[in-house]
N, C-alpha and C positions, 0 to 999 in steps of 0.2 A: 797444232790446233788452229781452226779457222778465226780470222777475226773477223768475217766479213758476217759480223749477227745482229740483226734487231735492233736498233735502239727506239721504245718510243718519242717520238723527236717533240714533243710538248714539253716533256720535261726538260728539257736544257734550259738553263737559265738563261731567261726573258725572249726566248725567241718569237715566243705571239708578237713582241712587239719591233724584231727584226723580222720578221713574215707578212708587220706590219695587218694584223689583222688586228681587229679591234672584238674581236670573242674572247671572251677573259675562261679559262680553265679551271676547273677548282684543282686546288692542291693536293694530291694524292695523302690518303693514310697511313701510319705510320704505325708499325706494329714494330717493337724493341723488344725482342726475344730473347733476355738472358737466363741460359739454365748452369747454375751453380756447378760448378765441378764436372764438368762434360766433358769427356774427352774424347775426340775426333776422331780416332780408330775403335771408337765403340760402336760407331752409326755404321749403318748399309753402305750411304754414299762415299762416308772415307775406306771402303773396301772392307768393312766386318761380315763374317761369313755366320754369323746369327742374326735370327731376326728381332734388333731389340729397336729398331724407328721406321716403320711402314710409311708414319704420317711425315715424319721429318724428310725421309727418302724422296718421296713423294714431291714437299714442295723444293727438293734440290734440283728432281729433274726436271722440275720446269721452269727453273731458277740457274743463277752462276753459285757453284763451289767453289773454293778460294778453297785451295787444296796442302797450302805451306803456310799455316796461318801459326804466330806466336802471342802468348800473355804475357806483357809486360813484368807481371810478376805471380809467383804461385800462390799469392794470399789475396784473400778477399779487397780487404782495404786499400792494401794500394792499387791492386788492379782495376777495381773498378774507380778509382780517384783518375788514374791515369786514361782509363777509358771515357769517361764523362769529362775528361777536359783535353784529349788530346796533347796529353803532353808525358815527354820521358819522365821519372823522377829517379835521379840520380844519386838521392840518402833516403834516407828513411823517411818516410814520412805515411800517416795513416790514412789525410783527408784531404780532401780539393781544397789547392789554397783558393784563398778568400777574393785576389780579385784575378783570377782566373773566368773566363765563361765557361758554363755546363752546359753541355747537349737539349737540356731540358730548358736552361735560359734562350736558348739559339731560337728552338720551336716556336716558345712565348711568345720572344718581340717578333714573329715572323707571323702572329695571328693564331697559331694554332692553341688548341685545348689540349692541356699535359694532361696526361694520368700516370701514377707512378703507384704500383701495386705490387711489397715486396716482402718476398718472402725470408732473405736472412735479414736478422734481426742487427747485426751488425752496422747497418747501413741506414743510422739514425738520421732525421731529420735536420736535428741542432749542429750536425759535424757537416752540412754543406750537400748531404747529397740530395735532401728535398729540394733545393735551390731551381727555379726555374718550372715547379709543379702547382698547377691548380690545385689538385688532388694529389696528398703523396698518404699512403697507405703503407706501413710496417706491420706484418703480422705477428700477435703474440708468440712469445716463444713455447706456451704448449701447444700450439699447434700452427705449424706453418708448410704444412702440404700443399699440392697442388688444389684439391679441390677446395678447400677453404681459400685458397689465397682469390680463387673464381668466384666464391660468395662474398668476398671482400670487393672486386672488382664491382659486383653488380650495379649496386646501386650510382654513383658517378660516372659507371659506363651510360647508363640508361637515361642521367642527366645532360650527358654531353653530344649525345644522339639524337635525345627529344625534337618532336620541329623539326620544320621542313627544311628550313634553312639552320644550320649549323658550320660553329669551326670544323676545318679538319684538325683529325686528331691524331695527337703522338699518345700513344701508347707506351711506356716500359714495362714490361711483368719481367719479374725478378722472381723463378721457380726455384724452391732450396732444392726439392728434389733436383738428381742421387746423391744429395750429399750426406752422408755419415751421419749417423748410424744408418747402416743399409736396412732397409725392412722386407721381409721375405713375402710373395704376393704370389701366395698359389693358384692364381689363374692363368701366371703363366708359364706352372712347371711342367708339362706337356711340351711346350714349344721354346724353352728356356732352364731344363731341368737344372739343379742345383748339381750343383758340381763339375757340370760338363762347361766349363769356363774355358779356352784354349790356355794350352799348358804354357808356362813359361819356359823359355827358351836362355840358351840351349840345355836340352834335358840333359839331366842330370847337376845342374848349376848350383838348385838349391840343396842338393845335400853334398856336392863338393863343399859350398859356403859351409854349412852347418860342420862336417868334416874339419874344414882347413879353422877355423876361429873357435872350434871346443864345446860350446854351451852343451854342457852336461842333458841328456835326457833322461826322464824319469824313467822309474822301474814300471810303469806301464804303458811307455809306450818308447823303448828301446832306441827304434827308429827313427823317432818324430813323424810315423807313420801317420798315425791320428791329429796332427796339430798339423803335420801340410796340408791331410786330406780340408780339416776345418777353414784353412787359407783358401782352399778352392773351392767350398762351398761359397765361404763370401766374396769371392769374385765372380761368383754367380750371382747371388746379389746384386752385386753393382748392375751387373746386366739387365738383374730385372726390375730395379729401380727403373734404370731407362726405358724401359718397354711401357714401366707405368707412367713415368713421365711424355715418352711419346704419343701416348694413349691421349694424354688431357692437354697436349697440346689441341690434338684435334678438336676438344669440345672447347677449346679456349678460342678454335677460329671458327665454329659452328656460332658460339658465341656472339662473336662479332658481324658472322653475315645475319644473324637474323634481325640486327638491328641497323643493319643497311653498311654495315663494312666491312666492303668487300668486293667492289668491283674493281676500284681503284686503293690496294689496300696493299703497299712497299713491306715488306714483312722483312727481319733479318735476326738470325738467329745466330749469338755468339756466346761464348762462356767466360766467365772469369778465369778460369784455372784448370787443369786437367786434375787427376788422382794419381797417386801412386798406389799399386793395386798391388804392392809385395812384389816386386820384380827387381829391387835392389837392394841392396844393404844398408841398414841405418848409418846417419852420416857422425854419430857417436863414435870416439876415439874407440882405436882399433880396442884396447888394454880393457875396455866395456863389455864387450863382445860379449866375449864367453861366458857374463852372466845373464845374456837375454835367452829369452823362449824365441821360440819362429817367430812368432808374432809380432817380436820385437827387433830382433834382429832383421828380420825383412823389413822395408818401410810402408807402410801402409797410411795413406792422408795423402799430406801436402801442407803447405808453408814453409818448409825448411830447405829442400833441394829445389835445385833448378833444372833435374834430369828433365827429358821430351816427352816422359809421362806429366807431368807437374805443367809444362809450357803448353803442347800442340795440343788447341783449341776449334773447335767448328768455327768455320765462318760463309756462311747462307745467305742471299740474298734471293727473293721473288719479288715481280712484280714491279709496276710501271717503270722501264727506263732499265730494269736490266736484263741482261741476254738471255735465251731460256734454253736450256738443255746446255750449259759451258760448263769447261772447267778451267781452268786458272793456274796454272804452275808457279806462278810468279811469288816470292817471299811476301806475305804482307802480316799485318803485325796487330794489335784490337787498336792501338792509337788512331790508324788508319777508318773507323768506323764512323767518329763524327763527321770528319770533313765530307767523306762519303755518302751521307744522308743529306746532309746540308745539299752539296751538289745535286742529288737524282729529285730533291724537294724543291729546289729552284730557290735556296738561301743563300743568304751572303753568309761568308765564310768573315768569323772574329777575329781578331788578335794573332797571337804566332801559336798555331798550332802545328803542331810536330809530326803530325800524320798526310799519309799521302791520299788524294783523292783516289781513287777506284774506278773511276768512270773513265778514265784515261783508257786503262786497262781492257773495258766493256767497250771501248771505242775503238780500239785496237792503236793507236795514238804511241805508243811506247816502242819505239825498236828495241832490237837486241840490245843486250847489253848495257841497257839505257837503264834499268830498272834497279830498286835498292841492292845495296852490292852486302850490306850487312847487317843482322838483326841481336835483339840485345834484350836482355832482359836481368832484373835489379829484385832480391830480397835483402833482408837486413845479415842475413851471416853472409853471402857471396852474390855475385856478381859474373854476368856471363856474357859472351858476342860470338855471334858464328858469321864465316866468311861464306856466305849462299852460294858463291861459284864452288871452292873447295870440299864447302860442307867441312869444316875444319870446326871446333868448335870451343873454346876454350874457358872455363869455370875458376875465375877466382875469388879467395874468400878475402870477405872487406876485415878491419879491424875487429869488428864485434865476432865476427866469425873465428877468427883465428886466436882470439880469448876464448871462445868456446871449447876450442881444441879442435877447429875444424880444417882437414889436411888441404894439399893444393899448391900450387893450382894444376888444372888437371885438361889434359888436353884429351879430343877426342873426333875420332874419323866417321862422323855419322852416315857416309857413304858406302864405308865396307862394315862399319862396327855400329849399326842402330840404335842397338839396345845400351851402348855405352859400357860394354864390359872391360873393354883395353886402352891403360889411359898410357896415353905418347907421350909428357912433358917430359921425360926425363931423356929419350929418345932424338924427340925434335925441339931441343931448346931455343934454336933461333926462331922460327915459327911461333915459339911459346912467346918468348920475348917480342915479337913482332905483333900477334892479336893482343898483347896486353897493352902496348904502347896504343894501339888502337883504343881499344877499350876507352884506356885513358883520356885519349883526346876526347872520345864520344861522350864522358860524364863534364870535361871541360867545355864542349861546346853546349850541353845541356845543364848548368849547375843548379840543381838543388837548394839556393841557397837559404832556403830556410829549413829547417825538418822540425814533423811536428807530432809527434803521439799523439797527441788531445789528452782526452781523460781515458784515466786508466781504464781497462777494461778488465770486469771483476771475472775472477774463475768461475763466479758461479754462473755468469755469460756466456764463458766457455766453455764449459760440462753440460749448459744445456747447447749449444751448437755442435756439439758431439767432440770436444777439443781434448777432453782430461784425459790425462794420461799421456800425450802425444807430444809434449814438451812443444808446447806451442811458441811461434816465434816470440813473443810477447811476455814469455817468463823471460825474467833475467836471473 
């Protein structure tokens, strides 16, 4: 891939004043584009052969794709604690400590007008992640769609635009869409019909699984005929969540140019977390098994594994200062997203943040071999690192997890074995011993030394974010 692309050279920090020109620049816009539970082999640009993001598509190819992108963690809370502050967390913890900087404080002392318009309700003000917002807006939990979350935006978009002269603005929208319960949106079963989800791989897998662990099927439906078929309907869903989601993206950036941003308007579209969409088996002791239905015995969500459904997230960038039509091979991680705005914004960069700038990357600045050698990611039962040269990739379960009865640790060849069907620990034990001493070091050089739940979060929190039932990580 060429590095020899584009950069517009205004945005490098302070160079008006190494060019020695005395025209001051206004600061480009900032659009924070997180959609809740996205996962990067749903969209066009990470090679999905349906059409469920035309608009997203769109601004990738005239934007850089970051094609090997990880979530620090598959739950909402820490993920996004660790993406708003740029840092590992190494225990458990739900909320941005306290004298950490946030993304949103960074923009503040740098002039800009925050807005912060979000649609999971999880993501309260009082736990830190308001921190740093003019404007922070949490939608109710009956209703927190996309288009509501845009009537929510309205009015404080339209304050911070008013006049001729204004800040620039950091925008965050936080879309819950697709996240659970999927809703079915007949406009687009013609082009997204229900059920034609790409099949899970390799056929025949899931009724070996059903075969080899027992769960008895009902006398009306023998086979689990009708309860796979039902699994593939809502992973058509999911599909057409996104198409709905990509859809209002577009009037979320319609939105913005008609109030004048949008010329200079850095846009960057990331997710907290991927889905598991039923492609693995629940991480429930095996002796469980055989009393779940499909439904259960597949895993369908997220918070609890760390498979690459659960981690590989979009990560999009458009607009002033990054290359247009690229793509990115390189490992990069959501940590990596503050420091990387700060930079293409022309901000000083806080405290020790954990993430790598990105514009290195856009510069082409990075030789071989130079670039992170290994990526990681942390929930409360287990704990994971892969070796990015080997693609080696190994899953172990912390204390809490292995109270749970959760197996491990598990090693796996994401280079020949993608999907994570064939686990090697027992095969290649020094290997295995080897990425865990890694590991190790990485939570030592990172420690967590405080962990923090907050306040409990009541179930009836999580049955309306679509959690009950799903043994969230949060029940003990």
């Amino acid at each position: 891939m060429s590095r020899a692309l584009r950069l517009l050279p205004c945005l490098l920090l302070a160079l008006a004043a190494a060019c020695g020109s005395g025209a001051e620049r206004r600061q480009p816009d900032v659009l924070f584009l997180l959609i809740d539970t996205l996962r990067a082999d749903r969209l066009g640009c990470y090679g999905y052969e349906r059409p469920t993001s035309p608009v997203i598509d769109s601004l990738a190819e005239g934007g850089a794709v970051l094609t090997r992108t990880s979530a620090q963690a598959p739950w909402t809370l820490p993920s996004m604690s660790s993406m708003i502050t740029s840092r590992y967390f190494t225990a458990h913890r739900d909320f941005p400590e306290d004298e950490t900087p946030t993304i949103a404080e960074s923009f503040q002392t740098g002039g800009y007008r925050t807005i912060g318009v979000v649609g999971n309700t999880l993501l309260e003000p009082q736990h830190g992640f308001g921190r740093g917002f003019d404007d922070y807006i949490v939608a109710a939990d009956s209703d927190r769609s996309f288009p509501q979350l845009l009537s929510l935006l309205r009015d404080p978009l339209d304050q911070a635009t008013g006049g001729e002269e204004r800040q620039p603005l950091f925008l965050y929208f936080h879309s819950f869409d697709p996240h659970a319960p999927y809703q079915a949106h007949p406009k687009y079963d013609d082009i997204l019909p229900l059920g034609d989800a790409p099949a899970i791989e390799p056929p025949g897998w899931q009724q070996e699984m059903l075969t080899t662990y027992g769960p008895v099927p009902p006398d009306g439906d023998p086979e689990w005929a009708l309860a796979l078929k039902d699994l593939d309907r809502k992973r058509s869903l999911y599909d057409q969540e996104v198409r709905f989601t990509d859809e209002h993206v577009g009037v979320l950036l319609q939105m913005l140019e008609e109030r004048g941003v949008g010329d200079d308007l850095l846009v960057v579209i990331v997710s907290d977390h991927g889905e598991g969409l039923w492609e693995h088996l629940s991480l429930a002791p095996k002796e469980r098994l055989m009393s779940f239905s499909p439904e259960h015995l597949f895993f369908g969500g997220h918070g609890h594994d760390l498979s690459e459904q659960a981690l590989r997230t979009p990560f999009i960038l458009n607009g002033p200062g990054v290359p247009e039509g690229a793509r990115f091979d390189e490992p990069v991680e959501n940590v990596d997203l503050f420091p990387t705005l700060l930079s293409l914004c022309g901000l000083p960069r806080p405290g020790d943040l954990h993430g790598a700038d990105l514009t290195s990357l856009f510069a082409g600045e990075v030789s071989e071999g130079a670039w992170r050698e290994e990526t990681y990611a942390y929930i409360r039962q287990s704990a994971c690192i892969r070796d990015e040269k080997t693609q080696l990739k190994l899953v172990v379960p912390t204390e809490f997890g292995t109270k749970k009865g959760l197996g491990g640790p598990t090693l796996h060849n994401l280079a020949a074995d993608p999907r994570e069907r064939r686990d090697l620990a027992d095969q290649r034990s020094q290997i295995t011993s080897d990425l865990a001493a890694r590991l190790k070091a990485h939570i030592e050089r990172y420690p967590t030394t405080t962990q923090r739940v907050g306040d409990r979060i009541s179930q009836q929190k999580l049955e309306a974010l679509g959690y009950a039932g799903q043994g969230n990580e949060e029940d003990e």
